[in-house]
ROSE-4610 file (N, C-alpha, C; in Angstrom, 1 decimal, always signed):
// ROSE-4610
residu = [X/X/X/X/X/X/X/X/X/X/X/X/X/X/X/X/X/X/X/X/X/X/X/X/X/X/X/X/X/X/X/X/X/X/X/X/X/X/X/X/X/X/X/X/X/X/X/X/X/X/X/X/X/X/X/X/X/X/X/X/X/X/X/X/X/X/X/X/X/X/X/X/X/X/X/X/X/X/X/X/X/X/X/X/X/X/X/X/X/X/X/X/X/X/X/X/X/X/X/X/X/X/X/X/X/X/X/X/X/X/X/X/X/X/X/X/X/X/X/X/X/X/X/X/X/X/X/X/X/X/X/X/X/X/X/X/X/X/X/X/X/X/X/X/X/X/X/X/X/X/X/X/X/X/X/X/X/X/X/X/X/X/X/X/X/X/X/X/X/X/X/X/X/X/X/X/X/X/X/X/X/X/X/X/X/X/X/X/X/X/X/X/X/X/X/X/X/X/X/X/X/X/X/X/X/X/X/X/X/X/X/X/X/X/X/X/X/X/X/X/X/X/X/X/X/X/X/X/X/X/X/X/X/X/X/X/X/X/X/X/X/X/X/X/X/X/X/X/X/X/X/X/X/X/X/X/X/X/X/X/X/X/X/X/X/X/X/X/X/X/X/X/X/X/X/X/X/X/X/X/X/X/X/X/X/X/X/X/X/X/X/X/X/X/X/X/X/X/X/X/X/X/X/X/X/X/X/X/X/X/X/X/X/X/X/X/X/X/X/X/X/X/X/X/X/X/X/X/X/X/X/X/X/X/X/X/X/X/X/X/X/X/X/X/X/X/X/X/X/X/X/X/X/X/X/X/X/X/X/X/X/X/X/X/X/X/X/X/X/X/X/X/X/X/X/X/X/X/X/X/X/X/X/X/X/X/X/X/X/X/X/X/X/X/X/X/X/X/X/X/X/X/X/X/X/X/X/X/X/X/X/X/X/X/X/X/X/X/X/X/X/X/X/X/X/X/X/X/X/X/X/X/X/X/X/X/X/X/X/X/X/X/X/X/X/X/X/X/X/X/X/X/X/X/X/X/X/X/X/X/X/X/X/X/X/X/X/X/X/X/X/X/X/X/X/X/X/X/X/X/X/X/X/X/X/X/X/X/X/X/X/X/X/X/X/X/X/X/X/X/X/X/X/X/X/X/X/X/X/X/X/X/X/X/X/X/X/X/X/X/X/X/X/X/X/X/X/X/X/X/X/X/X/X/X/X/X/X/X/X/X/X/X/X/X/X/X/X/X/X/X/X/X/X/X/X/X/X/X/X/X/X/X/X/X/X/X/X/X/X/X/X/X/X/X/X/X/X/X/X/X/X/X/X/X/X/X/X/X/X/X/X/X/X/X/X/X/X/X/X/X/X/X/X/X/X/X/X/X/X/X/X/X/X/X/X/X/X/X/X/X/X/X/X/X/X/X/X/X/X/X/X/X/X/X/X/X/X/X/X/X/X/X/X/X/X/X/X/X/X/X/X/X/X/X/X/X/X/X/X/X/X/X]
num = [1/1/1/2/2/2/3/3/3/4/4/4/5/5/5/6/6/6/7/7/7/8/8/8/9/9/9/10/10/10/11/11/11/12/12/12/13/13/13/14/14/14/15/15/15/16/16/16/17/17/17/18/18/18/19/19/19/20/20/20/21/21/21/22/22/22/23/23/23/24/24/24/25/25/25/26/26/26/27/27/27/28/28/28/29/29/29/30/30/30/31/31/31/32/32/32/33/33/33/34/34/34/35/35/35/36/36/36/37/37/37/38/38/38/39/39/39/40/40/40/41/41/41/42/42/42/43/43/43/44/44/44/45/45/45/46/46/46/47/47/47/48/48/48/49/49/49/50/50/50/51/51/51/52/52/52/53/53/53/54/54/54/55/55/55/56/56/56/57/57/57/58/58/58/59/59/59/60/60/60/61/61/61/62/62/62/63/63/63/64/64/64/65/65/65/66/66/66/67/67/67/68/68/68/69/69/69/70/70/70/71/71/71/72/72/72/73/73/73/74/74/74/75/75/75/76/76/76/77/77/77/78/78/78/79/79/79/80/80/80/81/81/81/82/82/82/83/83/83/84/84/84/85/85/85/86/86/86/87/87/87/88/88/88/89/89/89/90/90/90/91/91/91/92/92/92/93/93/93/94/94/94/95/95/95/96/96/96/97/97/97/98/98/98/99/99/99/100/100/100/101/101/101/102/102/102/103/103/103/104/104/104/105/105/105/106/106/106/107/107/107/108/108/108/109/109/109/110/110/110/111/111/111/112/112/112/113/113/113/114/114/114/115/115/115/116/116/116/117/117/117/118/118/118/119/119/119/120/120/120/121/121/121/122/122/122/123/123/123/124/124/124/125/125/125/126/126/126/127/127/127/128/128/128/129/129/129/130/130/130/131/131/131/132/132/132/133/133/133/134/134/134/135/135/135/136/136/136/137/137/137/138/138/138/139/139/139/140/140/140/141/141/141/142/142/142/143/143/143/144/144/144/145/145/145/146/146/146/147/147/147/148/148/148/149/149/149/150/150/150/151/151/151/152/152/152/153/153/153/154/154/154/155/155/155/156/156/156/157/157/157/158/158/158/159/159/159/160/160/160/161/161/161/162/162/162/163/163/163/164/164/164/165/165/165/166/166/166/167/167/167/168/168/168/169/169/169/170/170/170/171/171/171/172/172/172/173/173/173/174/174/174/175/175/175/176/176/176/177/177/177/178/178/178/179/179/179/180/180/180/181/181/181/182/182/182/183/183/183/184/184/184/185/185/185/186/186/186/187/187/187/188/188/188/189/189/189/190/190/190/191/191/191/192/192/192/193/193/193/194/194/194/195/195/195/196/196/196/197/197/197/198/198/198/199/199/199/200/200/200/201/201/201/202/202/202/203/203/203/204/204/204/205/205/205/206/206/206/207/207/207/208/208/208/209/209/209/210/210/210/211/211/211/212/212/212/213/213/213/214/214/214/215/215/215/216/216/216/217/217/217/218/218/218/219/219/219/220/220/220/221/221/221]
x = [+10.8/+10.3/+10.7/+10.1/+10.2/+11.0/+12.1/+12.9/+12.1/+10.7/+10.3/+10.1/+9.3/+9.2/+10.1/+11.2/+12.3/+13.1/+13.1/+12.9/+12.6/+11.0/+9.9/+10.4/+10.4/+10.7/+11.6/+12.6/+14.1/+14.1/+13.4/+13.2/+12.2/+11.2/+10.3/+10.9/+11.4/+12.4/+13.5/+14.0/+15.1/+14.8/+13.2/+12.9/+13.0/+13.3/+13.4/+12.1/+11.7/+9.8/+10.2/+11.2/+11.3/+12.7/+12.9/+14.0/+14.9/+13.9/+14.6/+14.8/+14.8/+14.6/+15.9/+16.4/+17.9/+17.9/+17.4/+17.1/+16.2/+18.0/+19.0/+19.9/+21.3/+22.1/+22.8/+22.6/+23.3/+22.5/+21.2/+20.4/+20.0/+20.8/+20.4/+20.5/+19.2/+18.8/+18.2/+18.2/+17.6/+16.3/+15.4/+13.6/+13.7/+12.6/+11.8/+10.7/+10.2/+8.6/+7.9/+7.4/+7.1/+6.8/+8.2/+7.9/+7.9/+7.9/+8.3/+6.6/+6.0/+4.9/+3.6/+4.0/+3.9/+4.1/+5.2/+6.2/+5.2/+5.1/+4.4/+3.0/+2.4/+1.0/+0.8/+1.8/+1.7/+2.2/+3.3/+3.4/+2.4/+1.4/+0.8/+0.8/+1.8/+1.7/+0.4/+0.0/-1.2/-0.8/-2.0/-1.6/-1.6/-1.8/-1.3/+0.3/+1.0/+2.5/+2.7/+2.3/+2.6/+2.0/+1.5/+1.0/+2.0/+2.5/+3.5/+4.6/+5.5/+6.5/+6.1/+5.6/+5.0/+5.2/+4.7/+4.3/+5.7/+6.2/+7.4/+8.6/+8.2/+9.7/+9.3/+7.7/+7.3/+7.6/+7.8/+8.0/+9.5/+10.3/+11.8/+12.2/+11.6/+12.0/+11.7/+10.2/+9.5/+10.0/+10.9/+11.4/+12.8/+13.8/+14.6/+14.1/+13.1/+12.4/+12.7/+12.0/+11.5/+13.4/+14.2/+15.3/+16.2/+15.7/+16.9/+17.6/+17.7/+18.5/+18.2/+16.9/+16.4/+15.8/+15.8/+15.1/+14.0/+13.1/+12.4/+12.7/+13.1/+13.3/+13.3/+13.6/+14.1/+12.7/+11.6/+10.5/+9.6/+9.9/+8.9/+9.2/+10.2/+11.1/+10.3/+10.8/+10.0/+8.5/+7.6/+6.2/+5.8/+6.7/+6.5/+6.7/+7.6/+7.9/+6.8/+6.5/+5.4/+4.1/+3.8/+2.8/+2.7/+3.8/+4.0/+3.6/+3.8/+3.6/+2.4/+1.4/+0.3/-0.6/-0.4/-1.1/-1.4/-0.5/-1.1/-2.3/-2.3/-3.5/-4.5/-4.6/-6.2/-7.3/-7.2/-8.2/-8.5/-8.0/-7.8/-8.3/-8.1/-9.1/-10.1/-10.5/-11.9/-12.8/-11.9/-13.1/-13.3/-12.1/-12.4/-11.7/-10.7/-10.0/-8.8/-8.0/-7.5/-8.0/-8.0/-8.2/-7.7/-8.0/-7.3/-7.4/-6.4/-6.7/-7.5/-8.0/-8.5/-9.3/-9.9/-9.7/-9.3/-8.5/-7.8/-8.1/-8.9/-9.4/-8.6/-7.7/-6.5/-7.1/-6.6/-6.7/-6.1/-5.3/-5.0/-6.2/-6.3/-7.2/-7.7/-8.8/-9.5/-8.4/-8.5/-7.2/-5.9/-5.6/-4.6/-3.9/-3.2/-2.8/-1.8/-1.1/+0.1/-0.1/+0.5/+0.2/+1.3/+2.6/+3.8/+3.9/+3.5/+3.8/+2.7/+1.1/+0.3/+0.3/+0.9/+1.3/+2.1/+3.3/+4.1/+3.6/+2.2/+1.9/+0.9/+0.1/-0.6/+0.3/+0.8/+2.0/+2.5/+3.0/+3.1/+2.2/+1.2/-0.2/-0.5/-0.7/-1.1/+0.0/+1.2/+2.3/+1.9/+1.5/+1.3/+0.0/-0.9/-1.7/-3.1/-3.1/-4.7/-4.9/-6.4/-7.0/-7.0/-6.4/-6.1/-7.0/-7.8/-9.3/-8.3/-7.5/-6.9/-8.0/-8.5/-9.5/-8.6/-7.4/-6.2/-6.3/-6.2/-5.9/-7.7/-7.1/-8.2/-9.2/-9.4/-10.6/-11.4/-12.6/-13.6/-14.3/-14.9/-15.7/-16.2/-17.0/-18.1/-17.7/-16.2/-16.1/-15.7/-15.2/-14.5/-15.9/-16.8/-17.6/-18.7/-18.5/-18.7/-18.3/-16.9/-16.5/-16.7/-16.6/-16.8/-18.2/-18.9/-20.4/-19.9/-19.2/-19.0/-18.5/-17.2/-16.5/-17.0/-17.5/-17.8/-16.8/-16.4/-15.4/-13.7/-13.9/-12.7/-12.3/-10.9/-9.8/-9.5/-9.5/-9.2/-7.8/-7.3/-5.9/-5.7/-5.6/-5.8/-4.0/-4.1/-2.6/-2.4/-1.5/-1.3/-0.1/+0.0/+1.4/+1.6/+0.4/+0.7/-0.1/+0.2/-0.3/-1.6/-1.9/-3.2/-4.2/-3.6/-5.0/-4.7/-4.0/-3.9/-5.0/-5.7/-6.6/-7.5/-7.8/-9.1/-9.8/-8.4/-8.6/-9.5/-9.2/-10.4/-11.6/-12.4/-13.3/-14.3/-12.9/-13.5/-13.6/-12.0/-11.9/-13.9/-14.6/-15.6/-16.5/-16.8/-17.7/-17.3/-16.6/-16.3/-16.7/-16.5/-16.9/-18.3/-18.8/-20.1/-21.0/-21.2/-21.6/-21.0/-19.9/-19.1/-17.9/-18.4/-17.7/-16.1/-17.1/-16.4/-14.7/-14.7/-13.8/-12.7/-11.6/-10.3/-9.6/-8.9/-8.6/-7.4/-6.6/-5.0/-4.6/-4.0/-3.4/-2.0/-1.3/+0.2/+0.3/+1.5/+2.3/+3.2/+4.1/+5.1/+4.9/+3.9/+3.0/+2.7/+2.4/+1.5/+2.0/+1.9/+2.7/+1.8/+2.2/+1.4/-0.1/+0.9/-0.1/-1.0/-0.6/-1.6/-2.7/-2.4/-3.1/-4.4/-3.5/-4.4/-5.5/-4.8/-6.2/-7.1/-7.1/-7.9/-8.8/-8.5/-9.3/-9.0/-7.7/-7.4/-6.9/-7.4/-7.4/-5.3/-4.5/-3.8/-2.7/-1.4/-0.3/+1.0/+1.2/+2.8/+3.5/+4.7/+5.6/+6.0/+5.7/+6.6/+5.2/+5.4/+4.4/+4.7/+5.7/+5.9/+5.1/+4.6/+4.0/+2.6/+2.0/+0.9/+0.5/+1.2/+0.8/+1.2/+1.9/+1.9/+0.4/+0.4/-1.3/-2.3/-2.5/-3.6/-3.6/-2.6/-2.4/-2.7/-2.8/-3.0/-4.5/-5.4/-6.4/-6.9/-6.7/-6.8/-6.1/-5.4/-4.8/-6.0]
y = [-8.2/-8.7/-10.1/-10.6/-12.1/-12.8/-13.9/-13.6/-13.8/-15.3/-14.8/-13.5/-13.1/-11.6/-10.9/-10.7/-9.6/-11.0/-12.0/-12.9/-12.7/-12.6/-12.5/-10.9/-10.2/-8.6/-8.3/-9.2/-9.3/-9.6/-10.4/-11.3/-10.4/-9.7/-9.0/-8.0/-6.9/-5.9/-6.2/-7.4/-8.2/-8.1/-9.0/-9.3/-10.9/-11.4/-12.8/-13.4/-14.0/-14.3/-15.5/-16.8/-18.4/-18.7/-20.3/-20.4/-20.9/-20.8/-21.2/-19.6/-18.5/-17.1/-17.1/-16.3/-16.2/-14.6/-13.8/-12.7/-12.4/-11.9/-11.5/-12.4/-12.3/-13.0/-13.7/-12.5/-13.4/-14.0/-14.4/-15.1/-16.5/-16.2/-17.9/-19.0/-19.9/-21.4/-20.8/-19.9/-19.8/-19.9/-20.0/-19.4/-18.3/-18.2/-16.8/-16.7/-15.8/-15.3/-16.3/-16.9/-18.0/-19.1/-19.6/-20.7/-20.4/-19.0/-18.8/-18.4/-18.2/-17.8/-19.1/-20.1/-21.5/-22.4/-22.0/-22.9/-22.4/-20.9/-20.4/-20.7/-21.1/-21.1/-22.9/-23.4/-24.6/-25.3/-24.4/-24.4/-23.8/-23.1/-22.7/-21.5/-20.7/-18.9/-18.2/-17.4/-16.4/-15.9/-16.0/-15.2/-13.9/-12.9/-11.7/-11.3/-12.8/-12.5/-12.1/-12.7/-13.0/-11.5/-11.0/-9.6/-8.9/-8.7/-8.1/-7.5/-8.9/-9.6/-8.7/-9.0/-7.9/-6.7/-6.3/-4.6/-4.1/-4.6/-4.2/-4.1/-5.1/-5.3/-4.1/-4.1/-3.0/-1.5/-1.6/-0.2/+0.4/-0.7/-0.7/+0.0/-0.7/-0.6/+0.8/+1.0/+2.1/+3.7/+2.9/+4.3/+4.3/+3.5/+3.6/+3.8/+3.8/+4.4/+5.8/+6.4/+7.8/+9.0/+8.1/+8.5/+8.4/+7.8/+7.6/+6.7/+5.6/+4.5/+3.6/+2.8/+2.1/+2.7/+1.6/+2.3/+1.6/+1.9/+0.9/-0.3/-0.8/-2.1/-3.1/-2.6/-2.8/-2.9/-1.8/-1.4/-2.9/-2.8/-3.7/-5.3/-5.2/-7.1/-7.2/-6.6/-6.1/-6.5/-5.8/-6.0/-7.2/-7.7/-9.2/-10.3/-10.6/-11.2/-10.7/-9.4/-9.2/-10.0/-9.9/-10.6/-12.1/-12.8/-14.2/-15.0/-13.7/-14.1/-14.1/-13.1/-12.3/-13.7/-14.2/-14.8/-16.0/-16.5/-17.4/-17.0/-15.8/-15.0/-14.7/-15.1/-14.4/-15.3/-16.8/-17.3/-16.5/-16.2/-15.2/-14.3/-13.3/-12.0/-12.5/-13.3/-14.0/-14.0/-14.7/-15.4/-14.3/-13.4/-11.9/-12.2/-13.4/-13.6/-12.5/-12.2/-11.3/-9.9/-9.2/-7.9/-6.8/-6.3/-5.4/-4.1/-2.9/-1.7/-0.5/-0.7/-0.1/-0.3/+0.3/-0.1/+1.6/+1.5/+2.4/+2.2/+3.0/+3.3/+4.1/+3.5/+4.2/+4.1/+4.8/+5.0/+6.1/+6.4/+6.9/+7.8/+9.3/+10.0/+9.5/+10.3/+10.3/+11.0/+10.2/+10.8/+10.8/+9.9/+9.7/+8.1/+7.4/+6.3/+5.3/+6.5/+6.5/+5.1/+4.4/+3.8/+3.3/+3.5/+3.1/+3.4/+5.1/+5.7/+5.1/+4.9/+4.7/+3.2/+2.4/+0.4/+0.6/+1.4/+1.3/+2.0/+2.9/+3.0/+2.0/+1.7/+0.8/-0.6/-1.3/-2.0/-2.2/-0.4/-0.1/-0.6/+0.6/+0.5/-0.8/-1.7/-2.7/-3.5/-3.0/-3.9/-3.2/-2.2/-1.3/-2.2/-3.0/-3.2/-3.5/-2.5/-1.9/-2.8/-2.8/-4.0/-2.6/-2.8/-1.6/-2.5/-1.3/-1.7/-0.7/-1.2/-0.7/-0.3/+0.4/+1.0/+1.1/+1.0/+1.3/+2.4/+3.2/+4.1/+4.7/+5.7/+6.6/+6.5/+6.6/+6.5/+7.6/+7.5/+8.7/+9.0/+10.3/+11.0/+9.7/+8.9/+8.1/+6.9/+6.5/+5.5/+5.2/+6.1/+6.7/+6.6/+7.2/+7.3/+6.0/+5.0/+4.1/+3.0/+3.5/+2.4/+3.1/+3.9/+4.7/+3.8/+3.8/+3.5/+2.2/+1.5/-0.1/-0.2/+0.5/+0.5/+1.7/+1.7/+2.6/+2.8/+4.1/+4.5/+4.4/+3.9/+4.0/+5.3/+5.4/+6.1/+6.2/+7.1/+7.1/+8.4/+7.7/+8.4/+8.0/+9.0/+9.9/+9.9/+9.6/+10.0/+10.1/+11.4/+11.6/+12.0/+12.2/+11.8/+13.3/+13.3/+14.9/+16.3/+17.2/+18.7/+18.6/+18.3/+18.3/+17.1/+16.2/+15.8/+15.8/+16.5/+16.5/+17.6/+18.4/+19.6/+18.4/+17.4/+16.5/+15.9/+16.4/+15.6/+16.6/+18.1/+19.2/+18.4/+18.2/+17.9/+16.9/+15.6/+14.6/+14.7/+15.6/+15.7/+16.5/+17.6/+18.1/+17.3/+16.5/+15.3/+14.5/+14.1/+13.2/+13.8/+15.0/+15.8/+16.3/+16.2/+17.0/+15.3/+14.5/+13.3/+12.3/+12.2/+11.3/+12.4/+13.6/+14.6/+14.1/+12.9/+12.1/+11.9/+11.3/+10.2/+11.2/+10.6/+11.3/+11.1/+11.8/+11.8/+12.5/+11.6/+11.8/+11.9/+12.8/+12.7/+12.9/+12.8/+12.8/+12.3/+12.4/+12.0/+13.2/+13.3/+13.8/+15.8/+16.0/+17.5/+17.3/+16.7/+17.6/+18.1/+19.2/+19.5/+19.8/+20.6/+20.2/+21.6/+22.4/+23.6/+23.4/+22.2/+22.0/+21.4/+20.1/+19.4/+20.1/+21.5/+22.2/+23.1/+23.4/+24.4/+23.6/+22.8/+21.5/+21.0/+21.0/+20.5/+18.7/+18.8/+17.5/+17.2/+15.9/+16.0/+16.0/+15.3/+14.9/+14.8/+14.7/+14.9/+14.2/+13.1/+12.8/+12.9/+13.4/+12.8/+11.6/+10.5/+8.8/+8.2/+6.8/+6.1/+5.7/+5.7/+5.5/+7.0/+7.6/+9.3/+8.9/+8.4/+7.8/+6.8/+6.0/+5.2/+5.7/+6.7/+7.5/+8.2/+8.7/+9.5/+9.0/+7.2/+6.3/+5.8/+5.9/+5.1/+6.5/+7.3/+8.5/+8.4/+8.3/+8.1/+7.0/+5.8/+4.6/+4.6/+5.8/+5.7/+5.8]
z = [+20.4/+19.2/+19.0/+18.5/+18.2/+17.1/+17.3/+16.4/+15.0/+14.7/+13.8/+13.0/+13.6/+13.1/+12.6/+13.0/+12.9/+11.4/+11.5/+10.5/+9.0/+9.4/+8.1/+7.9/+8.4/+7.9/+7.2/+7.8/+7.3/+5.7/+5.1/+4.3/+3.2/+3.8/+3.3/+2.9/+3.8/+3.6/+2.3/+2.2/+1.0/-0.2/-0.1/-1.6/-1.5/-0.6/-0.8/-0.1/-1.6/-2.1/-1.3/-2.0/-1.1/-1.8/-1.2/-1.1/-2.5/-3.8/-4.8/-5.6/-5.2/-5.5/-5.6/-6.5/-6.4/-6.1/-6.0/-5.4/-3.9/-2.8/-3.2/-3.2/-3.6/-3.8/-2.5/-1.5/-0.3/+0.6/+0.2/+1.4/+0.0/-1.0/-2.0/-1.4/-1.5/-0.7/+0.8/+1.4/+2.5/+2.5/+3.1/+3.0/+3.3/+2.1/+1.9/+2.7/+2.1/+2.8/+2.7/+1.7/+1.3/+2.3/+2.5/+3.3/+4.6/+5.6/+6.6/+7.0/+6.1/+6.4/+6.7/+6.0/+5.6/+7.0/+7.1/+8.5/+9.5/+9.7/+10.6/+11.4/+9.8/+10.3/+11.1/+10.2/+10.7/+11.9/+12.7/+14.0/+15.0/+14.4/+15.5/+15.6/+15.2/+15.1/+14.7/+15.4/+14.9/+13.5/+12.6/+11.7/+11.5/+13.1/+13.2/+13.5/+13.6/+13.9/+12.6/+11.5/+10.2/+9.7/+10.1/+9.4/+10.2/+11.1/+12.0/+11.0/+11.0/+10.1/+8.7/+8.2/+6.8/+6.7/+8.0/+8.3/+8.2/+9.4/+9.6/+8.7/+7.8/+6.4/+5.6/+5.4/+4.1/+5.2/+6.1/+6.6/+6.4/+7.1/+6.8/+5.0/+4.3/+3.0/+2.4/+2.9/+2.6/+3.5/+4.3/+5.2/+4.4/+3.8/+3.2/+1.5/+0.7/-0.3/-0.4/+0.9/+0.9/+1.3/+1.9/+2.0/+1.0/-0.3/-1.4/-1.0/-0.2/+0.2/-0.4/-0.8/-1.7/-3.0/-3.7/-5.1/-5.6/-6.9/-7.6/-7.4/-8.0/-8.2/-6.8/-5.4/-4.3/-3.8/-4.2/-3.4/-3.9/-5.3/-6.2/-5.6/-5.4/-5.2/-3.9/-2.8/-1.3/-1.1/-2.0/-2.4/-2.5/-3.5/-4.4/-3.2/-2.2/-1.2/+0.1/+0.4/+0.8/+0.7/-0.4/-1.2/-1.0/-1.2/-1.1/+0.3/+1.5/+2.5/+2.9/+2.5/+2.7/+2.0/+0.8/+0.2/+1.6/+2.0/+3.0/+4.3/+3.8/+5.0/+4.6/+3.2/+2.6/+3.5/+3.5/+4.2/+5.7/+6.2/+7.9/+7.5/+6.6/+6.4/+5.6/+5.0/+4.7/+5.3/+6.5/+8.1/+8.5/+8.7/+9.7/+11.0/+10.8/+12.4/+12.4/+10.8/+11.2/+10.4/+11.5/+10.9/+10.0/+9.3/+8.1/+9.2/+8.9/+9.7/+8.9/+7.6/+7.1/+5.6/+5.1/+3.1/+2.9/+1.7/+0.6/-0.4/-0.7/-2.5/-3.2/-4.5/-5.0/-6.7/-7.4/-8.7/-9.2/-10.3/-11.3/-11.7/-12.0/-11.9/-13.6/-14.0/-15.5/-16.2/-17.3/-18.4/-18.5/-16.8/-17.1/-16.8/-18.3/-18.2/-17.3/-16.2/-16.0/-14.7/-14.0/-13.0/-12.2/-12.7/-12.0/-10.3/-10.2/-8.8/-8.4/-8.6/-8.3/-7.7/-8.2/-8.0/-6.2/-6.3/-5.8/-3.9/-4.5/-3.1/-2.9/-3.8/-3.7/-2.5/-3.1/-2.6/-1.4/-0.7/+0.3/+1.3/+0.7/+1.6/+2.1/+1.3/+1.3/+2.5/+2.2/+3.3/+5.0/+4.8/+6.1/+6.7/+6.1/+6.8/+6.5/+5.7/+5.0/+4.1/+3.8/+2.5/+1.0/+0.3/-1.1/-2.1/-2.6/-3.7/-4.6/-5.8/-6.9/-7.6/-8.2/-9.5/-10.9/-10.8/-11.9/-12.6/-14.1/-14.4/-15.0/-15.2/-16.2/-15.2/-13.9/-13.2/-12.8/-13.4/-13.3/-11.4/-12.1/-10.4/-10.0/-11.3/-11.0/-10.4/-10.9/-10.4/-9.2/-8.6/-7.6/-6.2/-6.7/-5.5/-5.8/-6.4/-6.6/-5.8/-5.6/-4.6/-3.0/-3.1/-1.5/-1.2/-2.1/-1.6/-1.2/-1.9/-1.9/-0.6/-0.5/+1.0/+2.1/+2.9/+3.7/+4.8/+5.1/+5.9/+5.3/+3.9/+3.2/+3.2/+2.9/+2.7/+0.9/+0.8/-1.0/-1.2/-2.0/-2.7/-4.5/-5.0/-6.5/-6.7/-7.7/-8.4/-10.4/-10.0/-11.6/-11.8/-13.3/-13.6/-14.3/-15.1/-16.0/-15.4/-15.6/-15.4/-15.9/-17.2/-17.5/-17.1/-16.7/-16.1/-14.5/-13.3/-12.1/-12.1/-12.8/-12.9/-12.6/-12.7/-13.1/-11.5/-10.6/-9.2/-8.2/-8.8/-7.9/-7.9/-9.4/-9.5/-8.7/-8.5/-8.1/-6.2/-6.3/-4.5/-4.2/-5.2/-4.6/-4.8/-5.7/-5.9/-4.4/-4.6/-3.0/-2.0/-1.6/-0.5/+0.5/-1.1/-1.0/-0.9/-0.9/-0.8/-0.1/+0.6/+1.3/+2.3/+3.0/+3.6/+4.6/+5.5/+6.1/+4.9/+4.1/+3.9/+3.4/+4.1/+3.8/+2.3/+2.0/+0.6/+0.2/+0.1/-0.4/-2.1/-2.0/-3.7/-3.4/-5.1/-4.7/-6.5/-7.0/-8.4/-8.5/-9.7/-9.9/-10.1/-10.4/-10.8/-9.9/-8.7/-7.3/-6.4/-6.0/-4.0/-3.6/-2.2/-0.7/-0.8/-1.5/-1.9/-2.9/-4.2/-4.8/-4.2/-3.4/-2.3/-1.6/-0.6/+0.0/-0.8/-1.8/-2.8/-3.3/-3.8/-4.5/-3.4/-2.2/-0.5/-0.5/-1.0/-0.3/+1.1/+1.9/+3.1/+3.7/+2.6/+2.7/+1.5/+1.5/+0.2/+0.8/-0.2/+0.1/-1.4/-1.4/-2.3/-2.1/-1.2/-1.5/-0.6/-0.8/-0.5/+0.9/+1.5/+3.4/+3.8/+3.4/+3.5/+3.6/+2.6/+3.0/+3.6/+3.7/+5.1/+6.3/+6.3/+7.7/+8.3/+7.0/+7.2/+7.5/+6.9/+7.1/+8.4/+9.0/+10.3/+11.2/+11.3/+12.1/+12.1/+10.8/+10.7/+11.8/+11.4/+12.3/+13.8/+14.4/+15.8/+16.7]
């Protein structure tokens, strides 16, 4: 591995966005993602090192997420420095020089406002690799296979917060099915398990967001 890489991950994994971030405390005045992603492109680095570098930090963090070793705040900081790096690559996935490994269609089911667990896979996902089309909360059957049409061969994942509206995701998992059979489809929030998952005919269930990016990349192997 390249020491960049293992570098930007380091950093990504941290939370440390650039070098005027005082978060975290022990890398204060160093470069962040920010500038390493910056420095990068302007030596010459592919900007698939730079997605490497990403992947890898948001996996670290997100494998320490799902073990109780990290928490909120850690996953969110992670993302945000994620992000900062990533921003230097929008032009690359623009062109199509670098490649996304997939799209993920996420939304918060109908009726329900909730969106915190939903951000945080979002987040993930997005650090894993994939291009994430957020729909945000309260999102209907309609809107849902609305974007399937938009993205073809997308991946979609459903999340809720309450008992009464996680009833609302059968509906849409058979709407989805019966018109888009193909496309895989993950749910998951605080009311769901693996049995609710399988009766409903979801393709897939995680309790943490390193869970679904495991699933997506199985897809894509």
């Amino acid at each position: 591995m390249s020491e960049f890489v293992e570098q930007l991950a380091l950093c990504v994994e941290r939370g440390k966005v650039n070098r005027e971030s005082l978060y975290p405390p022990d890398l204060h005045g160093q470069d962040g993602t920010d500038e390493l992603a910056k420095q990068a492109l302007e030596q010459g680095l592919k900007p698939d090192t730079i997605l490497e570098g990403c992947i890898l930090g948001m996996d670290r963090i997100g494998a320490k997420f799902s073990e109780n070793k990290a928490f909120v705040p850690e996953l969110l900081m992670a993302a945000k420095a994620m992000t900062a790096a990533m921003t230097h690559l929008k032009p690359f996935f623009q062109s199509g020089a670098v490649k996304r490994k997939g799209t993920f269609v996420i939304g918060t089911v109908a009726g329900d406002l909730h969106d915190i667990g939903k951000n945080l896979v979002a987040m993930v996902v997005e650090g894993g690799g994939f291009e994430v089309i957020d729909l945000g909360t309260n999102v209907t059957t309609a809107k849902f296979l609305a974007s399937i049409e938009e993205h073809p061969g997308c991946s979609v994942g459903m999340s809720a917060l309450l008992t009464t509206t996680m009833v609302n995701m059968e509906g849409t998992i058979k709407a989805i099915k019966e018109k888009y059979p193909e496309t895989l489809v993950l749910v998951g929030g605080a009311p769901v398990t693996k049995q609710y998952a399988d009766k409903i005919g979801a393709d897939g269930y995680s309790p943490d967001p390193q869970g679904a990016v495991a699933i997506l990349n199985k897809k894509v192997a």
